[in-house]
TORPA-4810 file (N, C-alpha, C, O; in nm, 3 decimals):
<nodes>
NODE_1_-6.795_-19.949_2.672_-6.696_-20.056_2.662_-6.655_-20.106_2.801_-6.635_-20.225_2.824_X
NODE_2_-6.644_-20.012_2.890_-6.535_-20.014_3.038_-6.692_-20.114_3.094_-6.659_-20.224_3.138_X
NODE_3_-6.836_-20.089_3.094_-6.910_-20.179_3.149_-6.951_-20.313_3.109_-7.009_-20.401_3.173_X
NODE_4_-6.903_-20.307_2.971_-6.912_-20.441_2.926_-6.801_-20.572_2.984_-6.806_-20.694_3.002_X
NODE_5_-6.724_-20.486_2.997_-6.555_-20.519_3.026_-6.604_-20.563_3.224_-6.561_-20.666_3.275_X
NODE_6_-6.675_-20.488_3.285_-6.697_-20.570_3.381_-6.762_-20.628_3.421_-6.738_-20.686_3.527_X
NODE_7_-6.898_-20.641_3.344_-7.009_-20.736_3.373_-6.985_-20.886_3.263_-7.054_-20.987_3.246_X
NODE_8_-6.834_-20.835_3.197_-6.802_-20.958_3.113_-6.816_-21.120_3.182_-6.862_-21.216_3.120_X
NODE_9_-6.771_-21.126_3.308_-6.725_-21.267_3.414_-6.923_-21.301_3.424_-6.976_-21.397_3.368_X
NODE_10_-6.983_-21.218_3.492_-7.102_-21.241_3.507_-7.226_-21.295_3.357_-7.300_-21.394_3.367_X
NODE_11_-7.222_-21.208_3.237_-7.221_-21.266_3.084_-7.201_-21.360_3.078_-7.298_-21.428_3.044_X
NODE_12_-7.079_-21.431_3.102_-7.010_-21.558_3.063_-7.052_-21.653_3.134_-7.088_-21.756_3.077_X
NODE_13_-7.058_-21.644_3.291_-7.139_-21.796_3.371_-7.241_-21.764_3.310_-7.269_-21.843_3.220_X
NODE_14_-7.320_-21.667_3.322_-7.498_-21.702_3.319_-7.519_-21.756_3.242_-7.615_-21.833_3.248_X
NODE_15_-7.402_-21.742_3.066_-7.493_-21.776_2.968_-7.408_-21.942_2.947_-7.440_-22.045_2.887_X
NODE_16_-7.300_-21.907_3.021_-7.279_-22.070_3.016_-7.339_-22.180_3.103_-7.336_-22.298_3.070_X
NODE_17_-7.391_-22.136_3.212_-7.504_-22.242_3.281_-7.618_-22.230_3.224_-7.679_-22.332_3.257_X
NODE_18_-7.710_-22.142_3.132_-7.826_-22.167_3.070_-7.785_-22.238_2.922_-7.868_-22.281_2.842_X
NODE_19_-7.695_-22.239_2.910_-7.659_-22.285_2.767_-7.629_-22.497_2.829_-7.696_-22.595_2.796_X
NODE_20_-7.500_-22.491_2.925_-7.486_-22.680_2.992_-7.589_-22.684_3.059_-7.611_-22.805_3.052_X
NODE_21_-7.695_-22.630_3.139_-7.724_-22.704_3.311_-7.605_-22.715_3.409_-7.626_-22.724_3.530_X
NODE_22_-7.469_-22.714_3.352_-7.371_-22.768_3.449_-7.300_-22.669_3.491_-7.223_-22.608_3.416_X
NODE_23_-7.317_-22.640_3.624_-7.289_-22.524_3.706_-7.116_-22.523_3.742_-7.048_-22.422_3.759_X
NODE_24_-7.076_-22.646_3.746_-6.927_-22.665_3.740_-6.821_-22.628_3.589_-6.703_-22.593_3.580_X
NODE_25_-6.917_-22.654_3.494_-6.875_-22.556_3.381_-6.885_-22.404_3.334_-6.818_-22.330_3.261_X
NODE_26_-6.988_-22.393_3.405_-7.024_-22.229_3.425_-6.882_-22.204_3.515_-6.792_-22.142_3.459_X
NODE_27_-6.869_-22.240_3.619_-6.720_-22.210_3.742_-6.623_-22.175_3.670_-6.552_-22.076_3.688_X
NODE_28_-6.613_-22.278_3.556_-6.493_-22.305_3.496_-6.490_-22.177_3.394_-6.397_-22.098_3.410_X
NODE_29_-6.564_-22.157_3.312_-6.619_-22.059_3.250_-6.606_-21.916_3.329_-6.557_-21.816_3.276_X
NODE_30_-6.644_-21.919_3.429_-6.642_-21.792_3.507_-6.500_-21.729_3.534_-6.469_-21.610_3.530_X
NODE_31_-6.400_-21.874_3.573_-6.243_-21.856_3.574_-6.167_-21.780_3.502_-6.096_-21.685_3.535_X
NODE_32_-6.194_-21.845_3.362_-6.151_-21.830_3.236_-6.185_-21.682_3.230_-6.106_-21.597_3.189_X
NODE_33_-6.284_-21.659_3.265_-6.375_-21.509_3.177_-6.281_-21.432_3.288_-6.179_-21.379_3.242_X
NODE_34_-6.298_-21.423_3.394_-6.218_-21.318_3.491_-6.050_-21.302_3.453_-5.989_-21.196_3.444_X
NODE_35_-6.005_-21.417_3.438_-5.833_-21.397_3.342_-5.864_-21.364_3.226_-5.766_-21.305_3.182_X
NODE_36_-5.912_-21.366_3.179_-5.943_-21.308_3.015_-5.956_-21.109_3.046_-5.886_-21.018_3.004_X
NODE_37_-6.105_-21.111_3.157_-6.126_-20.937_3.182_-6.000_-20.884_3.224_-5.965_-20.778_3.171_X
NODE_38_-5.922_-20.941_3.313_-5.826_-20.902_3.394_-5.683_-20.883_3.266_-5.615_-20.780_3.265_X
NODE_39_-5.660_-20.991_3.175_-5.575_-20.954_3.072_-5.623_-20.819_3.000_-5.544_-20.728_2.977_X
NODE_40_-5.786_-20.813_2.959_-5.827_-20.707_2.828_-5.758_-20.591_2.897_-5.665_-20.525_2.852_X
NODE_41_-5.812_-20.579_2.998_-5.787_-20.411_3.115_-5.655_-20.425_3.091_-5.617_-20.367_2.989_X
NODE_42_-5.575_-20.482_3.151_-5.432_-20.438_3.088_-5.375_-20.370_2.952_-5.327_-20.263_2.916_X
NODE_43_-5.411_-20.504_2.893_-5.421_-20.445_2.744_-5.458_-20.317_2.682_-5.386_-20.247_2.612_X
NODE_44_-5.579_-20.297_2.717_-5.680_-20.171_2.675_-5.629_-20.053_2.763_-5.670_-19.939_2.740_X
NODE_45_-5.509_-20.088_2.900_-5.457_-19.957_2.946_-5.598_-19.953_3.053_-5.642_-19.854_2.995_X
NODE_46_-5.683_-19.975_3.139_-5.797_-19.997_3.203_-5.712_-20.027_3.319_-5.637_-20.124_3.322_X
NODE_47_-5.731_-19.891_3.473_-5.660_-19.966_3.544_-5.772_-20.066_3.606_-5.893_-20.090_3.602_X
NODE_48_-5.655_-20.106_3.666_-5.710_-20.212_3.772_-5.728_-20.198_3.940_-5.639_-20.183_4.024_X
NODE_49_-5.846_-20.206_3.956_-5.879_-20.185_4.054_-5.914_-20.263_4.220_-6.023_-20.321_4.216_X
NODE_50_-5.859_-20.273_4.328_-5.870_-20.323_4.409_-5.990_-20.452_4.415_-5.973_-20.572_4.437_X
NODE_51_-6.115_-20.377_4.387_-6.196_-20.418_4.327_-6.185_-20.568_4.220_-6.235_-20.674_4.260_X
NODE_52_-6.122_-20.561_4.102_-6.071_-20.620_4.002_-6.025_-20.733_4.082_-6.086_-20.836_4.109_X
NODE_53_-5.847_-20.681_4.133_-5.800_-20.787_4.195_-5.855_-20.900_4.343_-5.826_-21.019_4.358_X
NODE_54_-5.929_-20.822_4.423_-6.054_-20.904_4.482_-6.153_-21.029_4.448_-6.182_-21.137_4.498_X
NODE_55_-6.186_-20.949_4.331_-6.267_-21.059_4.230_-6.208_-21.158_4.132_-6.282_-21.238_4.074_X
NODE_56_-6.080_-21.154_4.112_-5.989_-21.228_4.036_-5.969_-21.366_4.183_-6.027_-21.475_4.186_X
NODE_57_-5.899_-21.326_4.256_-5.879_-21.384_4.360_-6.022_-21.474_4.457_-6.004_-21.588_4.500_X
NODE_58_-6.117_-21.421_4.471_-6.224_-21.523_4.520_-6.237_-21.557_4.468_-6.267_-21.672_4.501_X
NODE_59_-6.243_-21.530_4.281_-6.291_-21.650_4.173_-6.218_-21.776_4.182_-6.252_-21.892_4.205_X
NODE_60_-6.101_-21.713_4.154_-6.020_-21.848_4.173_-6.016_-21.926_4.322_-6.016_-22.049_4.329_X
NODE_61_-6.014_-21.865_4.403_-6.031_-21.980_4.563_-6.137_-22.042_4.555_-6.141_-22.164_4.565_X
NODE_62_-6.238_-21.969_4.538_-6.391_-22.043_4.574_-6.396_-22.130_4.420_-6.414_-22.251_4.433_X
NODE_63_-6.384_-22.081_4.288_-6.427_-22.193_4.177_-6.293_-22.296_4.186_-6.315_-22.413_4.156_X
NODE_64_-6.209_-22.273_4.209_-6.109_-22.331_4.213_-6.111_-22.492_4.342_-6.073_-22.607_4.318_X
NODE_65_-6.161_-22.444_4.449_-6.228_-22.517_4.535_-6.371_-22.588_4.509_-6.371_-22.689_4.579_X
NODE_66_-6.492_-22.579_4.440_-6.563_-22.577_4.381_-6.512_-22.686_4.313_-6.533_-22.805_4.339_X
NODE_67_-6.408_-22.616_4.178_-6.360_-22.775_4.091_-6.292_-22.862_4.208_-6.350_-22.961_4.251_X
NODE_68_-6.225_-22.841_4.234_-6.132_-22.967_4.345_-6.249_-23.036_4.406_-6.285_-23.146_4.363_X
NODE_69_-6.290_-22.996_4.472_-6.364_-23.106_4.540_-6.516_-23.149_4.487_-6.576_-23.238_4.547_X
NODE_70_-6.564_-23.096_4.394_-6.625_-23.111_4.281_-6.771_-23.080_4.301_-6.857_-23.164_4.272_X
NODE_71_-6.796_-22.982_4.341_-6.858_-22.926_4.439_-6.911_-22.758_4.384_-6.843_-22.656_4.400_X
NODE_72_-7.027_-22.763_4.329_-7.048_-22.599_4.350_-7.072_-22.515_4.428_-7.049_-22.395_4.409_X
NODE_73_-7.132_-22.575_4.552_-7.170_-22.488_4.660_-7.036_-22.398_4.648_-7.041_-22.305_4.568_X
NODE_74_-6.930_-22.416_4.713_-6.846_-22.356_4.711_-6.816_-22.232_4.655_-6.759_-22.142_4.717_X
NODE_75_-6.854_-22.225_4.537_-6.880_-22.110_4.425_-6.992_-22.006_4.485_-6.989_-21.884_4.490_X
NODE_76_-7.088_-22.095_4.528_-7.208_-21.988_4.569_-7.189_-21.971_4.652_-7.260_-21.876_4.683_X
NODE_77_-7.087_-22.020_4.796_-7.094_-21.900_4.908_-7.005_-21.827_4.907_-6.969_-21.780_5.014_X
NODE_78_-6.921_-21.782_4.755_-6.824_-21.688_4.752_-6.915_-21.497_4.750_-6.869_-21.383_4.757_X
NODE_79_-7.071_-21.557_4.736_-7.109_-21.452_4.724_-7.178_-21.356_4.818_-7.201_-21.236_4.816_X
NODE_80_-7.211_-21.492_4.932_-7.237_-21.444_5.041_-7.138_-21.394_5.152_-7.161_-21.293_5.218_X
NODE_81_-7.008_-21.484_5.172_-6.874_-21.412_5.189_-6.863_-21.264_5.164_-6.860_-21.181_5.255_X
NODE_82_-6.854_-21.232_5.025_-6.810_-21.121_5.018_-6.891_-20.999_5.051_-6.843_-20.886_5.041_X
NODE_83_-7.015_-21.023_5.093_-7.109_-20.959_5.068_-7.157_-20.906_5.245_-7.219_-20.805_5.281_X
NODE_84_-7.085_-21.049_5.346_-7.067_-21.023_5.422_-6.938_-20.959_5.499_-6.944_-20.905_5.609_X
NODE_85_-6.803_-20.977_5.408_-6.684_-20.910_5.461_-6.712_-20.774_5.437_-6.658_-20.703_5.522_X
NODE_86_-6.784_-20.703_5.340_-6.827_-20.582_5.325_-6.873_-20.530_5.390_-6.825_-20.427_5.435_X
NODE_87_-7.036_-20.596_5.442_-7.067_-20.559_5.551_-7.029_-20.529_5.661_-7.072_-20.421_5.702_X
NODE_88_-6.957_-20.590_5.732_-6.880_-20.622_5.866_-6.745_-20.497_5.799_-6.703_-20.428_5.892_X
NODE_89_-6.700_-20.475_5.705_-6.619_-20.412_5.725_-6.664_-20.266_5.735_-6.597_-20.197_5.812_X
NODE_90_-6.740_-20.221_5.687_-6.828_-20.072_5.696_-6.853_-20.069_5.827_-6.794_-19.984_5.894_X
NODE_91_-6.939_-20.155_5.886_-6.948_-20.176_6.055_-6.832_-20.152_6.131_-6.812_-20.056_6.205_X
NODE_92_-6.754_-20.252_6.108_-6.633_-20.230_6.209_-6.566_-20.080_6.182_-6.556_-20.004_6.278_X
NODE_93_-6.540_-20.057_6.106_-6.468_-19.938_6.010_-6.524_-19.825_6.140_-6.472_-19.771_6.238_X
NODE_94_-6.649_-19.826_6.081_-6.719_-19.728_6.152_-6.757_-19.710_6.328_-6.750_-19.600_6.382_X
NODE_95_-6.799_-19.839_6.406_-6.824_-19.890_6.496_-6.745_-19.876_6.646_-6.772_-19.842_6.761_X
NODE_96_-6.584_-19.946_6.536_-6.535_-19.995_6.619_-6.386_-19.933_6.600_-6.323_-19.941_6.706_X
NODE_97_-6.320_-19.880_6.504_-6.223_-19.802_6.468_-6.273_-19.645_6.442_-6.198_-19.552_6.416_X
NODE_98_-6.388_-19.640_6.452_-6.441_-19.466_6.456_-6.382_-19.426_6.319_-6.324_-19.317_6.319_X
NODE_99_-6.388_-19.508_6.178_-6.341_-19.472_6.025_-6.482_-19.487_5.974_-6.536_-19.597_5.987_X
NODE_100_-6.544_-19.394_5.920_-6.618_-19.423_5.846_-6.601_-19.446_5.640_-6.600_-19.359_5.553_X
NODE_101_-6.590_-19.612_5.626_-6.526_-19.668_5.483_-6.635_-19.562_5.419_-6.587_-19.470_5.353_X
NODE_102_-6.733_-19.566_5.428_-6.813_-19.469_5.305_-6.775_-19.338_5.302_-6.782_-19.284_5.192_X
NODE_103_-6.733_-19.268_5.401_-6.721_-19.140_5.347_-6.538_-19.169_5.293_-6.484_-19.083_5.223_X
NODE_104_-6.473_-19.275_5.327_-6.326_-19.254_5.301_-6.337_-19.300_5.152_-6.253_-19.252_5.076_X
NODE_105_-6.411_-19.370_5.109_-6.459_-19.382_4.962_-6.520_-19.292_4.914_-6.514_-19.312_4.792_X
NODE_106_-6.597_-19.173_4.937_-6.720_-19.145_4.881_-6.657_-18.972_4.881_-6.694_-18.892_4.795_X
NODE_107_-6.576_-18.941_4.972_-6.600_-18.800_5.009_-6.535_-18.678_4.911_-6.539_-18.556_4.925_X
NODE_108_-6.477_-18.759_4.810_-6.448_-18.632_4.715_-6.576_-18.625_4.609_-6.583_-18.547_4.514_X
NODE_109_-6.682_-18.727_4.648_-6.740_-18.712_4.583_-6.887_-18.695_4.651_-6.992_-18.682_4.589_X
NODE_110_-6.876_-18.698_4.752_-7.052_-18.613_4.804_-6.960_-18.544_4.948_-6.876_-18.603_5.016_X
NODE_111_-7.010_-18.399_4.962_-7.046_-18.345_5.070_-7.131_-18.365_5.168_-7.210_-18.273_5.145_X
NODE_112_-7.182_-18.432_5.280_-7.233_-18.458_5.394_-7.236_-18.452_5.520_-7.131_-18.478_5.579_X
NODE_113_-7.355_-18.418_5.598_-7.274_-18.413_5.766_-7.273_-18.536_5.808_-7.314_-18.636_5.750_X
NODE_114_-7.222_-18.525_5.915_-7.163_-18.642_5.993_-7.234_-18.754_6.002_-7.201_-18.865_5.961_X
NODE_115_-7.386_-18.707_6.086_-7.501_-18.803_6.092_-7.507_-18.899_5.976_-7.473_-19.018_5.978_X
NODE_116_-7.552_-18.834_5.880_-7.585_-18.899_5.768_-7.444_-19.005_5.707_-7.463_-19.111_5.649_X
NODE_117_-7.338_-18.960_5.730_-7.268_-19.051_5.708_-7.288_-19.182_5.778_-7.262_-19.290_5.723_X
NODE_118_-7.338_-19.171_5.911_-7.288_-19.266_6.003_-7.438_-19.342_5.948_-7.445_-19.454_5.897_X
NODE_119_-7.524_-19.269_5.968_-7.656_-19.389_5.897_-7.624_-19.452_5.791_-7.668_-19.567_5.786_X
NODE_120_-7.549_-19.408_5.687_-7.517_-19.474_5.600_-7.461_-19.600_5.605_-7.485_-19.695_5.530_X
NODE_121_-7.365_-19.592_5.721_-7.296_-19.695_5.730_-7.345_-19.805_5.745_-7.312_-19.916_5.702_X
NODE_122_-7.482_-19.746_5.853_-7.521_-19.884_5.903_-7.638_-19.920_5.847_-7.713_-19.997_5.907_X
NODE_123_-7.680_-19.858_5.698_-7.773_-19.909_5.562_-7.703_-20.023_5.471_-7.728_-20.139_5.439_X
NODE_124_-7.594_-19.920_5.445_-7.507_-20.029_5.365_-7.429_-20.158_5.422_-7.399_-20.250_5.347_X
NODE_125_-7.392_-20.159_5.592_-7.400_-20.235_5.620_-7.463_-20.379_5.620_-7.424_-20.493_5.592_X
NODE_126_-7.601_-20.308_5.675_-7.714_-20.415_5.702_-7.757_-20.462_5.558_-7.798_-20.575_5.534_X
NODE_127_-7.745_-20.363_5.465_-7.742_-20.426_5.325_-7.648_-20.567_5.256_-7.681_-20.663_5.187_X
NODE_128_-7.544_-20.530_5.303_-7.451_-20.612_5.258_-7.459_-20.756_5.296_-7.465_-20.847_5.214_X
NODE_129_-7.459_-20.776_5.478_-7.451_-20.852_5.532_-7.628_-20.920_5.487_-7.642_-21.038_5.453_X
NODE_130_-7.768_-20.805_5.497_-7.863_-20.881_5.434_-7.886_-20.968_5.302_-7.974_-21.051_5.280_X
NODE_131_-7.780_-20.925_5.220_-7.772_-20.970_5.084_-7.715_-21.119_5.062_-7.733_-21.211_4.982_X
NODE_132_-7.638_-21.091_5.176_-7.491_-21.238_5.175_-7.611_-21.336_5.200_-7.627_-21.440_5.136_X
NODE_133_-7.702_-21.286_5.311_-7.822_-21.393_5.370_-7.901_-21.442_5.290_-7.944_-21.557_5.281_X
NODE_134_-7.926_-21.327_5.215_-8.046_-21.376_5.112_-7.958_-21.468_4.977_-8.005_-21.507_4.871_X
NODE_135_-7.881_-21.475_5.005_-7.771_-21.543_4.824_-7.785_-21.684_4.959_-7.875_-21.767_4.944_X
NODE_136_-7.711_-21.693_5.055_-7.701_-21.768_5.155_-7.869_-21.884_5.142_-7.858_-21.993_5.086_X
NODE_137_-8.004_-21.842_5.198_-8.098_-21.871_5.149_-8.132_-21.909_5.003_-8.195_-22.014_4.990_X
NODE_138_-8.106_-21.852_4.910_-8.195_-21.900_4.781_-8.108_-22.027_4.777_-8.169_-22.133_4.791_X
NODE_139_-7.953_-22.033_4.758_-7.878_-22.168_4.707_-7.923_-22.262_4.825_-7.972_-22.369_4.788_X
NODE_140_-7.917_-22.244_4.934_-7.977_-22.333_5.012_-8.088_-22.430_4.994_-8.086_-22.543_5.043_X
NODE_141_-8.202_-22.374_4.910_-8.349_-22.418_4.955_-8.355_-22.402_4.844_-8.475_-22.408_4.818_X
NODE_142_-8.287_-22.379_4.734_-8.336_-22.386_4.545_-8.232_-22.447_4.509_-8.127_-22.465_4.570_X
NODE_143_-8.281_-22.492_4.354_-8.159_-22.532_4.237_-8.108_-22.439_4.211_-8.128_-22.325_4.255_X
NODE_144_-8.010_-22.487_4.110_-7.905_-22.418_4.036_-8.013_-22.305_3.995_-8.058_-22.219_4.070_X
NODE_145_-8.044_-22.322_3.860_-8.164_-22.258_3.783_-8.224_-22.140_3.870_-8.259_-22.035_3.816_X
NODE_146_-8.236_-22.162_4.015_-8.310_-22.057_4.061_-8.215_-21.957_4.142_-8.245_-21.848_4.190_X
NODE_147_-8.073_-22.034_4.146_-7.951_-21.978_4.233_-7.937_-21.862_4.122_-7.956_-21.742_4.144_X
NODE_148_-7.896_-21.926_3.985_-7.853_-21.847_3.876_-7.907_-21.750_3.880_-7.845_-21.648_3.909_X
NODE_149_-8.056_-21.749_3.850_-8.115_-21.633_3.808_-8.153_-21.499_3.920_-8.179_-21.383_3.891_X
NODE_150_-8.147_-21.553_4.033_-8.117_-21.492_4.152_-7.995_-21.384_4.164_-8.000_-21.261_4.172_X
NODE_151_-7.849_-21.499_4.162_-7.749_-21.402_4.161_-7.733_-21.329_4.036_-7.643_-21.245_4.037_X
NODE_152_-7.829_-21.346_3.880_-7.754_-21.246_3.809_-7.884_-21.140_3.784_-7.861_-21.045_3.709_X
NODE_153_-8.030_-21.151_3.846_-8.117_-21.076_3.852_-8.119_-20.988_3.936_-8.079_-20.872_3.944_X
NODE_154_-8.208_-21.111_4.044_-8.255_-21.050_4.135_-8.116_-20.971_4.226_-8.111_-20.849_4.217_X
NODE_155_-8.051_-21.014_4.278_-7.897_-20.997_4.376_-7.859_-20.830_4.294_-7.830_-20.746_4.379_X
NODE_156_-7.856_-20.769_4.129_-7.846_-20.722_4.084_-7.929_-20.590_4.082_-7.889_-20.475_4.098_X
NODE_157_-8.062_-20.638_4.057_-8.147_-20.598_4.077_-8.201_-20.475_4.233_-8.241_-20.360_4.249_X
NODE_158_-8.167_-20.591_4.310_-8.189_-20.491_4.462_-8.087_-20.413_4.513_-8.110_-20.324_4.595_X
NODE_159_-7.937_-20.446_4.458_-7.825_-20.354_4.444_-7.899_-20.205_4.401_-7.912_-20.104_4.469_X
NODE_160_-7.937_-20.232_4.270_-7.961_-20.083_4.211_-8.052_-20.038_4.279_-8.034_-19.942_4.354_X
NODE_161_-8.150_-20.091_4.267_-8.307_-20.054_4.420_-8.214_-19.960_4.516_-8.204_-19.838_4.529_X
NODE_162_-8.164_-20.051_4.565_-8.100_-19.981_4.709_-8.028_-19.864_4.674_-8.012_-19.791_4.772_X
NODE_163_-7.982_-19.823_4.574_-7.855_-19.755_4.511_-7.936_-19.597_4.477_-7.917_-19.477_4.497_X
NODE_164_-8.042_-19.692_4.408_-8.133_-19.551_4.391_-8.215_-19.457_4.516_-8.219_-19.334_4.520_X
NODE_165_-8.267_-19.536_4.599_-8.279_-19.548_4.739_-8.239_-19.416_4.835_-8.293_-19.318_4.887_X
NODE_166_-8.061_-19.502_4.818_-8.003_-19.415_4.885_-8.013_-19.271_4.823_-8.054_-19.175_4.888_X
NODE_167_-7.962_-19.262_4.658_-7.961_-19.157_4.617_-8.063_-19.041_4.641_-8.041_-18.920_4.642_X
NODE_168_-8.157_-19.096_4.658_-8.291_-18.987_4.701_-8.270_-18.994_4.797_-8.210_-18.889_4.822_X
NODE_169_-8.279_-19.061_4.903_-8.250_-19.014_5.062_-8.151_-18.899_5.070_-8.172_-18.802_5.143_X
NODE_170_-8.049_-18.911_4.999_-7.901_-18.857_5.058_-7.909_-18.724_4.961_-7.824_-18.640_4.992_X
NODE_171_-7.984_-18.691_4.863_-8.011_-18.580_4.792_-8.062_-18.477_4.852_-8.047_-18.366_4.803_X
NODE_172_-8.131_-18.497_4.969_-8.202_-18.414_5.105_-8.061_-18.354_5.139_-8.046_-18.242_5.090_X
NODE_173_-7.996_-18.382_5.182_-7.904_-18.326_5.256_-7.720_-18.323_5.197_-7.612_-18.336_5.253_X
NODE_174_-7.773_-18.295_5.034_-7.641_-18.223_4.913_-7.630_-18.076_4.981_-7.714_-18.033_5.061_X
NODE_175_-7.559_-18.033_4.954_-7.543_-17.855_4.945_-7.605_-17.797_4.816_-7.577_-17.821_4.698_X
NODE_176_-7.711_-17.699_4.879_-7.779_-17.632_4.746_-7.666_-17.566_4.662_-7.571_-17.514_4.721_X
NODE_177_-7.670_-17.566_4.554_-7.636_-17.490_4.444_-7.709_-17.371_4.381_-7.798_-17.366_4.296_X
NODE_178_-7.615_-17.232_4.481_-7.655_-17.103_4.491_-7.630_-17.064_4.344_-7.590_-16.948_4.337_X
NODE_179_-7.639_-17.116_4.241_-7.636_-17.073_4.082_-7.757_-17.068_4.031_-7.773_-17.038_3.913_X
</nodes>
């Protein structure tokens, strides 16, 4: 239920731009669907997560901007934005304030040495900020049609790639389990 509940906003554009062609109704659609997820979670007792309220909030600036000036681009570089504030923030985090965000996220839940944290950083980094590029590229130099299926495939798609990725890399260096 809890994953349906968040891939609900993403459901709702895709199938409302393959259903109009009109990517400004998909926006609109996308709006709607994120106040709608953001009411159910309440409702259903689902907290809400930083996360949540992030994505409530660029929806509305970027589609919101998008409708005003009537304009989708707008919509599509909300994805490279975020994809680059992520990036840059793992970097800096790590870099430049000596915090590493992945292990301050991650560490009740994996044991690791230091090294490996710090590579991490700068995987998921270069991930993030590579991703913003590549969303950045496809809307650039394609249609809608190929933006769409991009951000709800492919963009999706190399998330998990990478996700799995890491997981085998970073499985080298778990703490054995003397049981």
């Amino acid at each position: 239920m809890k994953a349906l509940i968040d891939f609900l906003v993403v459901i709702a554009f895709f199938v409302a731009y393959k259903w109009s062609h009109d990517m400004l109704f998909a926006v609109k659609v996308a709006i709607a669907a994120t106040a709608v997820q953001m009411v159910w979670m309440k409702l259903a007792k689902i907290p809400l997560k930083p996360m949540h309220w992030f994505g409530l909030i660029s929806v509305f600036i970027f589609g919101g901007m998008g409708i005003f000036f009537n304009d989708p681009k707008f919509f599509q570089w909300k994805f490279s934005i975020i994809e680059w504030f992520m990036g840059a923030a793992i970097l800096l985090g790590q870099f430049v304030f000596r915090k590493n965000i992945l292990k301050l996220l991650m560490d009740n839940e994996l044991v690791l040495p230091e090294p490996i944290w710090r590579t991490m950083s700068w995987l998921w980094g270069g991930f993030f900020i590579g991703l913003g590029c590549l969303n950045w590229w496809v809307f650039t130099h394609y249609n809608y049609d190929v933006w769409v299926n991009f951000k709800t495939f492919w963009a999706f798609g190399l998330t998990m790639l990478f996700m799995l990725s890491q997981g085998v890399w970073v499985s080298r260096y778990l703490p054995k389990d003397e049981s």
